[in-house]
BABAZA-556790 format. One record per residue: residue number from 1; x, y, z of N, C-alpha, C in turn. Coordinates in Angstrom, 2 decimals. Each point is the difference from the previous one (the first is absolute). Example, Ala and Ser with C-alpha at 12.3 -4.5 7.8 and 13.67 -1.06 7.14 Angstrom:
<voses>
<vose 1 <13.19 -5.69 7.80> <-0.89 1.19 0.00> <0.90 1.20 0.00>>
<vose 2 <-0.35 1.05 -0.72> <0.82 1.19 0.06> <-0.77 1.09 0.73>>
</voses>
This chain:
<voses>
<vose 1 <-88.39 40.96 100.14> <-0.56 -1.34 -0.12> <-1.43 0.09 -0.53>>
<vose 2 <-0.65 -0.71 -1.38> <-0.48 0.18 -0.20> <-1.41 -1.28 0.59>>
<vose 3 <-1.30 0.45 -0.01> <-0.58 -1.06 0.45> <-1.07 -0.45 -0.88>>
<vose 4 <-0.02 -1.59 -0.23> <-0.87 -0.58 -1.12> <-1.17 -0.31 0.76>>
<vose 5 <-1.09 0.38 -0.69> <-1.26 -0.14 0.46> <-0.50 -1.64 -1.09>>
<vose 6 <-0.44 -1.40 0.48> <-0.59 -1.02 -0.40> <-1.58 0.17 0.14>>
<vose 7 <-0.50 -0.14 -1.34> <-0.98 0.30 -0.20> <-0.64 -1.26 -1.26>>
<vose 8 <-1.72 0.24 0.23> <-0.67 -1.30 -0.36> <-0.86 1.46 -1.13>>
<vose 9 <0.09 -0.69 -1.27> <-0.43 0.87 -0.91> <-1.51 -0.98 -0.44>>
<vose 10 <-0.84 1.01 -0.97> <-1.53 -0.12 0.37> <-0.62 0.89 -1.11>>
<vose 11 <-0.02 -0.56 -1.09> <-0.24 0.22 -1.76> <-1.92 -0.06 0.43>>
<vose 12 <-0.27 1.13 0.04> <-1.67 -0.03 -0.57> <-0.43 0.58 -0.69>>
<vose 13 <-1.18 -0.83 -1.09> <-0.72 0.70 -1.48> <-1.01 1.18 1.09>>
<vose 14 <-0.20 0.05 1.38> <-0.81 1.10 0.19> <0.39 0.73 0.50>>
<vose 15 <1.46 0.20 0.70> <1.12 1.35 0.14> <-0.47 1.11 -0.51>>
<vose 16 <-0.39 0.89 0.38> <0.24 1.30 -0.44> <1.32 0.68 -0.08>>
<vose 17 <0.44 -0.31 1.16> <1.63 0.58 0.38> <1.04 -0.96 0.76>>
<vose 18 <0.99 0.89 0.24> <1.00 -1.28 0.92> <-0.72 0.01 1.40>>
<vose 19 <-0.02 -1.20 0.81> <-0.13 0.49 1.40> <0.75 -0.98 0.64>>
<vose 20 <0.86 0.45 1.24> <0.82 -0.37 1.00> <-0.47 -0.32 1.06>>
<vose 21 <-0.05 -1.14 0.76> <-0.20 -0.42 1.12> <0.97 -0.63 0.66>>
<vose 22 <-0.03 0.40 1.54> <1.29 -0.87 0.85> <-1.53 -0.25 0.82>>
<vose 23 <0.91 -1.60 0.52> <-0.94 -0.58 1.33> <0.88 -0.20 0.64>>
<vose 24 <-0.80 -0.50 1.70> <0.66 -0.14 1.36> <0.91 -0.96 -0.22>>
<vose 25 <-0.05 -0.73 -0.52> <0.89 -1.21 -0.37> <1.12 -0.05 -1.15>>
<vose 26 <0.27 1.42 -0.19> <1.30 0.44 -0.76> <0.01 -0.20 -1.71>>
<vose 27 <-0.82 -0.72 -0.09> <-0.43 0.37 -1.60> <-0.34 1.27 -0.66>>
<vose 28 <0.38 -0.06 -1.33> <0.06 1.11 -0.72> <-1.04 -0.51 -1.47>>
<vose 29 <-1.08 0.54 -0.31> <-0.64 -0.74 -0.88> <-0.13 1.82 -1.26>>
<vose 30 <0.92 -0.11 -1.02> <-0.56 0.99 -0.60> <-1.25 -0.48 -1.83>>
<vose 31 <-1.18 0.82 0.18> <-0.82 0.10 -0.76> <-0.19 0.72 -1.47>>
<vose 32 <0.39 -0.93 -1.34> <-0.10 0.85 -1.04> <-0.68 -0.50 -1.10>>
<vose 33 <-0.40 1.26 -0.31> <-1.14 -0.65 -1.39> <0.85 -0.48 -1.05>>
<vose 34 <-0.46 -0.91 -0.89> <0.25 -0.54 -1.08> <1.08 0.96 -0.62>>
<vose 35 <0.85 -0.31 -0.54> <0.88 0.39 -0.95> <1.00 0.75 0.43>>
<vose 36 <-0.08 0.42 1.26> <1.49 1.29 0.52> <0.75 -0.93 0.32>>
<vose 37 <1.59 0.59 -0.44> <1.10 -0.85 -0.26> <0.40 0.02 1.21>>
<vose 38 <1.06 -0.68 0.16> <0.80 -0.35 1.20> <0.88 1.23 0.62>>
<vose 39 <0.58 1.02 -1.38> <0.83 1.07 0.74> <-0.88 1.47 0.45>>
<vose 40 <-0.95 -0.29 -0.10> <-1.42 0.50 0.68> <-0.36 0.24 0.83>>
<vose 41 <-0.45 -1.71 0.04> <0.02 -0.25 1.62> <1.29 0.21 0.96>>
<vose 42 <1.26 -0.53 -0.57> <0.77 0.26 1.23> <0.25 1.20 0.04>>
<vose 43 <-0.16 0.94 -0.76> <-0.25 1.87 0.48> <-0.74 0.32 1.03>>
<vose 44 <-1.21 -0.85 -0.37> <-0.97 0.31 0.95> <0.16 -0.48 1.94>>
<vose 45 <0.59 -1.21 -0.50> <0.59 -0.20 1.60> <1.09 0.65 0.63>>
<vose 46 <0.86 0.12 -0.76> <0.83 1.31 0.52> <-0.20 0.83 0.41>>
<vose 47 <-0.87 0.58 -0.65> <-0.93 1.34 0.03> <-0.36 -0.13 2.08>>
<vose 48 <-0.37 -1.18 -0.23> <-1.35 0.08 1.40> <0.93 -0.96 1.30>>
<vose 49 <1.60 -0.15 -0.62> <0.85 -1.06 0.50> <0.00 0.43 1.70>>
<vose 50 <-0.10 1.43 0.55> <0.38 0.66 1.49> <-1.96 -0.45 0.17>>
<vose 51 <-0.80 0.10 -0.57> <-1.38 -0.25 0.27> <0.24 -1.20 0.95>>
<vose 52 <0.18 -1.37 -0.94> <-0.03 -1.34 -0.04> <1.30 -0.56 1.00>>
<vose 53 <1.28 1.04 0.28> <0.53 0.04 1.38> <-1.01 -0.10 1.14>>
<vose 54 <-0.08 1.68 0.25> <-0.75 0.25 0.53> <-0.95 -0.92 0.38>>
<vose 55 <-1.28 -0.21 -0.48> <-0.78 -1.49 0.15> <0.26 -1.14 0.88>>
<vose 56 <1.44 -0.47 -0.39> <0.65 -1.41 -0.05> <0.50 0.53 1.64>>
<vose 57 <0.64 0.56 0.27> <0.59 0.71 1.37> <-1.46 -0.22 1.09>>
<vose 58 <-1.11 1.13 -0.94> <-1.01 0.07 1.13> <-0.40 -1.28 0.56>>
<vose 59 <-0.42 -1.02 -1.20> <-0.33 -1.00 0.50> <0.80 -1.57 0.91>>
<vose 60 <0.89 0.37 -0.11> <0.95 -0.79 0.80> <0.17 0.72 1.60>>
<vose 61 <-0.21 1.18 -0.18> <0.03 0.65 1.45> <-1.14 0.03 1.26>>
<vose 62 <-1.29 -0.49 -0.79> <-1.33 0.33 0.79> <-0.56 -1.89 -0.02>>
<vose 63 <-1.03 -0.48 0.73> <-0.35 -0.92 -0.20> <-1.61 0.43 0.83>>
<vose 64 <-0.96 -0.25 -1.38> <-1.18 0.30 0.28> <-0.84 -1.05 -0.35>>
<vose 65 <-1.46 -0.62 1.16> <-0.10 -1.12 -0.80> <-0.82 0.12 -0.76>>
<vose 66 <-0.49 0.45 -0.37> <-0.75 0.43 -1.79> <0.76 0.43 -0.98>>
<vose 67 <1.54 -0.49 0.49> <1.13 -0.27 -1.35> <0.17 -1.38 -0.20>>
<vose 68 <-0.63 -0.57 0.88> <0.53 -1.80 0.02> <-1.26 -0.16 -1.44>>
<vose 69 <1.30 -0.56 -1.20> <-0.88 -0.81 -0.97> <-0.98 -1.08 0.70>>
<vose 70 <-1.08 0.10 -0.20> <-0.84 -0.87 0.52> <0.34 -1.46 -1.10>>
<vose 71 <-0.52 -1.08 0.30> <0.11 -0.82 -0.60> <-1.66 -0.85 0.04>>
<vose 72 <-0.49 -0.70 -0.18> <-1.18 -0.38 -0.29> <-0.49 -0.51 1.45>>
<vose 73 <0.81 -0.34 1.14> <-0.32 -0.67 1.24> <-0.65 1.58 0.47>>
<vose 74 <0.80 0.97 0.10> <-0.15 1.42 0.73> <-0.98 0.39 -1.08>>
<vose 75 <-0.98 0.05 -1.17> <-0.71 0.29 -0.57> <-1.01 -0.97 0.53>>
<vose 76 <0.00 -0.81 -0.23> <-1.03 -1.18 0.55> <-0.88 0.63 1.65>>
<vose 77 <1.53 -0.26 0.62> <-0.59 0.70 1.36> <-0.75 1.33 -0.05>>
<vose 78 <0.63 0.86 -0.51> <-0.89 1.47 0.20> <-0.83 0.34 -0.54>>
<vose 79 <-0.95 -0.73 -1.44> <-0.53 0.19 -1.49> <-1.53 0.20 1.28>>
<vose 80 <-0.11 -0.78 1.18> <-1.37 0.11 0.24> <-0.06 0.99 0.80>>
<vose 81 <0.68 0.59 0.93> <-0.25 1.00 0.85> <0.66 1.81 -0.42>>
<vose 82 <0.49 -0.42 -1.60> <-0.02 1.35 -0.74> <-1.07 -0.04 -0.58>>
<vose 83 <-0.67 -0.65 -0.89> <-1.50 0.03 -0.30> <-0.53 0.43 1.20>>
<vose 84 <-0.26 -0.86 1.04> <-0.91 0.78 1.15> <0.30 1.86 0.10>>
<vose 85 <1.29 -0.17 -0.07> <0.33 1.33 0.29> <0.06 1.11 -0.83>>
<vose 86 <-0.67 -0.56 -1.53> <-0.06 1.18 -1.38> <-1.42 0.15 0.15>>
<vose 87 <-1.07 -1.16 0.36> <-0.85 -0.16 -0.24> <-0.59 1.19 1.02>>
<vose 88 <0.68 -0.39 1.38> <-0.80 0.89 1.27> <-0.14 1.47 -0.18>>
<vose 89 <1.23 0.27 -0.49> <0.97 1.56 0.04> <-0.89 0.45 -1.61>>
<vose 90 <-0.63 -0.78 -1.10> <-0.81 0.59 -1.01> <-0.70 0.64 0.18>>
<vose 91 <-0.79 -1.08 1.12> <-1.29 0.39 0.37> <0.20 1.15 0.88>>
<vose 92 <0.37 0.05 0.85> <0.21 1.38 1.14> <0.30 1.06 -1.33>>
<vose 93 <0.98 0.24 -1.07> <0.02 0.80 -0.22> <-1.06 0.25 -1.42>>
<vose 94 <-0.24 -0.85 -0.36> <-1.18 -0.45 -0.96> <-1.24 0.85 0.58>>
<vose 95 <-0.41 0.62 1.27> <-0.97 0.95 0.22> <0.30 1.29 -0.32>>
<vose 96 <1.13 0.26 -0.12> <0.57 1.68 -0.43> <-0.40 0.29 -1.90>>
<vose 97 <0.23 -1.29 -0.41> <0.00 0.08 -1.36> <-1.21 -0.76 -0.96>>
<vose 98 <-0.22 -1.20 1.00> <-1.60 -0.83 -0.93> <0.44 -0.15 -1.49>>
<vose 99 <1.38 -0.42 -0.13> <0.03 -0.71 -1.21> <-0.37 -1.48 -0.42>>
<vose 100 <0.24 -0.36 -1.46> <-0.60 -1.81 0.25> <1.60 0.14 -0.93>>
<vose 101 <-0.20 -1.21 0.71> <1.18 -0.67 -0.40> <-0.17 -1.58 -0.38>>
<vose 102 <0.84 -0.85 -0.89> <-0.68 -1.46 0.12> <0.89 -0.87 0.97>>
<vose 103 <1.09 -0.29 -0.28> <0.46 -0.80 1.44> <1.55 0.19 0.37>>
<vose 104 <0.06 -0.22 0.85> <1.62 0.17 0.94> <0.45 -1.61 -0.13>>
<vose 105 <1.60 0.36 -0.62> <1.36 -1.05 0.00> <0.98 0.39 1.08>>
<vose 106 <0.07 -1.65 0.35> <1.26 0.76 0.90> <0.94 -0.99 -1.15>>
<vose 107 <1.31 1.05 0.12> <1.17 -1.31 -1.05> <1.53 0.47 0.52>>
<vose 108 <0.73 -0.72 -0.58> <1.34 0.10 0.47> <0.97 0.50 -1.12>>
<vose 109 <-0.40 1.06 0.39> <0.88 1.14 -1.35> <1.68 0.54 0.41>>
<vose 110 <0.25 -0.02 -0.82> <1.85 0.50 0.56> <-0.17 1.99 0.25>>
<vose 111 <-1.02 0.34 -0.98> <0.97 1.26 0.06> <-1.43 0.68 0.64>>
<vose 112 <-0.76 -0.31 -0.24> <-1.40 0.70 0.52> <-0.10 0.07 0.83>>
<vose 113 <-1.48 0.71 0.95> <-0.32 0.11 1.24> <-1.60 -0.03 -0.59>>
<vose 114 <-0.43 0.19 -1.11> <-0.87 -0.18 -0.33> <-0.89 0.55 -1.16>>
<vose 115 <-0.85 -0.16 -0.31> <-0.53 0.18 -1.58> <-1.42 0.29 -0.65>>
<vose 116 <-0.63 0.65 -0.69> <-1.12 0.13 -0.14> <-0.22 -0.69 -1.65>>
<vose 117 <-0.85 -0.48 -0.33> <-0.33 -0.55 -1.71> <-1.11 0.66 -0.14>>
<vose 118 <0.08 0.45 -1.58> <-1.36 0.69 -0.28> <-1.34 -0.87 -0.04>>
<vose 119 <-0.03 -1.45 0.03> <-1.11 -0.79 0.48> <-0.79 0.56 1.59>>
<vose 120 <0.71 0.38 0.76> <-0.47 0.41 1.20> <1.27 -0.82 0.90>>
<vose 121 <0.66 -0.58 -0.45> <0.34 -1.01 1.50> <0.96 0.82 0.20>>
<vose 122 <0.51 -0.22 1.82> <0.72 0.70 0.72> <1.38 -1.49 0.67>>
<vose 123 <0.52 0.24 -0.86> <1.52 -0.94 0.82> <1.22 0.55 0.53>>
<vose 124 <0.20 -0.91 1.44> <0.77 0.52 1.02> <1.15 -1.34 0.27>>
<vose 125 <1.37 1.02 0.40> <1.03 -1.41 0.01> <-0.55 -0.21 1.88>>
<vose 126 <0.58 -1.41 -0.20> <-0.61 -0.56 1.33> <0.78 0.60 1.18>>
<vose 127 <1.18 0.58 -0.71> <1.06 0.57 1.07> <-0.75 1.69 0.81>>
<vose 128 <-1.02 0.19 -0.16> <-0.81 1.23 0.54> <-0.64 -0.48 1.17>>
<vose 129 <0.39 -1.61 0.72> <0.03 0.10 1.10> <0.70 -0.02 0.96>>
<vose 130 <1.27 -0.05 -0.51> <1.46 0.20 0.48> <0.15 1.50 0.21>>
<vose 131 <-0.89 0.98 -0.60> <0.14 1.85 0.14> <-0.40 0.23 1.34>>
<vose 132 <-0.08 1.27 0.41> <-0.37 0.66 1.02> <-1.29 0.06 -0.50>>
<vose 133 <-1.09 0.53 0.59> <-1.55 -0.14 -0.14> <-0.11 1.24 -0.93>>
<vose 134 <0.72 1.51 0.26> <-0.31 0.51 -0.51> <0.89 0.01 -1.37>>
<vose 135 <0.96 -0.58 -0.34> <0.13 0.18 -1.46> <-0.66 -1.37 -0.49>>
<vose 136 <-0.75 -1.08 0.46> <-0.71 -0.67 -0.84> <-1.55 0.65 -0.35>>
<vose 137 <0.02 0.80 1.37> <-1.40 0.62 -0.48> <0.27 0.98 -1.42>>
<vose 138 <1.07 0.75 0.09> <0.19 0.89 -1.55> <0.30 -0.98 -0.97>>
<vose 139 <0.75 -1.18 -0.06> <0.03 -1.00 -1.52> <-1.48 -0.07 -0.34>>
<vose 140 <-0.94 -0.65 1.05> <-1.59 -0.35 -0.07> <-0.79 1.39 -0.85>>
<vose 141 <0.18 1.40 0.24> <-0.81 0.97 0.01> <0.48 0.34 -1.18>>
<vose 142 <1.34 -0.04 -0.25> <0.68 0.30 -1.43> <-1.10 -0.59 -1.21>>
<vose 143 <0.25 -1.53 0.40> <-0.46 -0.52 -0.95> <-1.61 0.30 -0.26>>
<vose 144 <-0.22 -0.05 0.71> <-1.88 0.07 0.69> <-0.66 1.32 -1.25>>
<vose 145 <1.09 0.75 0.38> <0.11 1.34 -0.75> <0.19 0.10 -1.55>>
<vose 146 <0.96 -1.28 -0.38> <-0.20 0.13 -1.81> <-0.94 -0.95 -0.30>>
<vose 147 <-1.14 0.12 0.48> <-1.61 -0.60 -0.40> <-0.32 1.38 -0.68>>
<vose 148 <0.37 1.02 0.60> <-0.48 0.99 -0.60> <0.85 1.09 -1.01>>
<vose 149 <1.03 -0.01 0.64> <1.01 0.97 -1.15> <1.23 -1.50 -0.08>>
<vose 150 <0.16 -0.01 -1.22> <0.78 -1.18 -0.25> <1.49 0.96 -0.24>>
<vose 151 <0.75 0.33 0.46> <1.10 0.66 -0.22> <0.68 0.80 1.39>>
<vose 152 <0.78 1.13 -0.27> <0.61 0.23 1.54> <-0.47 1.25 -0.75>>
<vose 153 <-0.79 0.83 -0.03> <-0.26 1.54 -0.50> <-0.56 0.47 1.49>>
<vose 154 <0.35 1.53 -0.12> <-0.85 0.51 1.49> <-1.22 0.09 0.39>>
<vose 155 <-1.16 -0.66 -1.07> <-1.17 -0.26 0.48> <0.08 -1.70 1.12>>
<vose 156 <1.26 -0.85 -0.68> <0.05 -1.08 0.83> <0.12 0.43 1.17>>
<vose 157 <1.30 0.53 -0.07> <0.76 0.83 1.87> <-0.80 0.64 0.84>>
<vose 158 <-1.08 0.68 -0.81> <-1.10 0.49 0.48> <-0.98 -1.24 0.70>>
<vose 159 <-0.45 -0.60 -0.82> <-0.75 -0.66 0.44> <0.42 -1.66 0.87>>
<vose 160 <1.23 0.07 0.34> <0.52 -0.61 0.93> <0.42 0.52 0.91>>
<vose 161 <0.13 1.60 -0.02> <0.35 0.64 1.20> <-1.75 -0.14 1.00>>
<vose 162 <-0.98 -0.14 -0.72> <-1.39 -0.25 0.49> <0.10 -0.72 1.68>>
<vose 163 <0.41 -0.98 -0.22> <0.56 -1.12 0.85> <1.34 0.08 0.84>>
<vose 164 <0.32 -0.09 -0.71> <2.04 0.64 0.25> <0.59 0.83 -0.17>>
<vose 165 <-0.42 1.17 1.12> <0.74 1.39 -0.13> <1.21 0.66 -0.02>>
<vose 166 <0.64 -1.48 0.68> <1.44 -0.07 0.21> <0.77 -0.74 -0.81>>
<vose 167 <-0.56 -0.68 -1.49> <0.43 -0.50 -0.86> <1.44 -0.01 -0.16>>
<vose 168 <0.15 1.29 -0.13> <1.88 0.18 -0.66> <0.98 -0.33 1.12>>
<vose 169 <-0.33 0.23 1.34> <0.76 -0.50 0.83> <0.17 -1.56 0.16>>
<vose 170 <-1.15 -0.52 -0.64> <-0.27 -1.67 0.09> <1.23 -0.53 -1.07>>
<vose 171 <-0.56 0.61 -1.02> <0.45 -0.08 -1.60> <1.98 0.07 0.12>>
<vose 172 <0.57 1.00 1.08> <1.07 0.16 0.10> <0.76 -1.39 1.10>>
<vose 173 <-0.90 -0.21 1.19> <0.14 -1.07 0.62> <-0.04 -1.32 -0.91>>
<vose 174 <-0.64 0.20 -0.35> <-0.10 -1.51 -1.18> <0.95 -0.75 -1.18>>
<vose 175 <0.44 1.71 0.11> <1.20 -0.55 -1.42> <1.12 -0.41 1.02>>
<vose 176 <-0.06 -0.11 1.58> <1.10 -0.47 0.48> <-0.13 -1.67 0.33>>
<vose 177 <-1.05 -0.17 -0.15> <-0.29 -1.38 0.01> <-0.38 -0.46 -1.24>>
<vose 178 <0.56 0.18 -1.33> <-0.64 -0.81 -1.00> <0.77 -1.41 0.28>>
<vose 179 <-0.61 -0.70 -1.51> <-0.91 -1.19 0.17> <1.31 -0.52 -0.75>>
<vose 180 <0.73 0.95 -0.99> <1.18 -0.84 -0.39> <1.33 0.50 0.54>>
</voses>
């Protein structure tokens, strides 16, 4: 028996490559740049078809609530006491490092946990107050951290291990709670 995967396709001029995403909510959204044909793409899902099982299984089996799509009421509510809580957790760790930064967003992102712009600003999904303390403290320090190395190279790891020595154990906990 073979099994058809329904999927929401997603043509972008800034694609570099294909990319595949499943969310908690059983969608399948695959990502392709301009011009790759259709028998391509469906190679490509084939390809990743036990992945995107896989996925679809996990997430029907677990119920975490920093899988609940927020909707603008549950953003509304939390937008002020995750700010409080990017803002506090900067500063505490903002003495290890004395970077400047220009300002903190909180927003309601699907796939993120959070983000750095080369302007300086530091944005966090509002759902980092739905985490345990200590993996919102590593989203916060992550980011805090590409003020200074904008990339994941081992001077970053380095210099987020500064703060967070236990990073990779966070980093491994975390991918069990993502955001999509």
């Amino acid at each position: 028996m073979e099994n058809k995967i329904s999927y929401k396709l997603k043509r972008s001029k800034r694609a570099k490559r294909m990319r595949l995403a499943v969310y908690c909510d059983g969608s399948v959204v695959v990502t392709s740049p301009l011009g790759v044909e259709q028998p391509i793409i469906e190679k490509f899902i084939t390809q990743k078809s036990q992945w995107v099982i896989g996925k679809l299984e996990y997430f029907k089996s677990i119920s975490v609530q920093a899988f609940v799509k927020g909707g603008k009421r549950d953003y509304k509510k939390h937008k002020e006491f995750a700010l409080a809580l990017a803002q506090r957790r900067i500063e505490y760790f903002n003495k290890v490092y004395g970077f400047e930064f220009n300002k903190i967003n909180i927003k309601n992102q699907k796939t993120r946990w959070g983000s750095c712009s080369r302007k300086g600003n530091l944005n966090f999904n509002y759902k980092i107050v739905l985490l345990s303390e200590r993996l919102a403290d590593y989203i916060i320090c992550h980011e805090l951290c590409h003020l200074k190395e904008f990339n994941h190279s081992q001077k970053f790891w380095n210099l987020l291990a500064k703060a967070v020595p236990d990073y990779l154990d966070i980093r491994k906990e975390l991918k069990k709670s993502r955001i999509n």
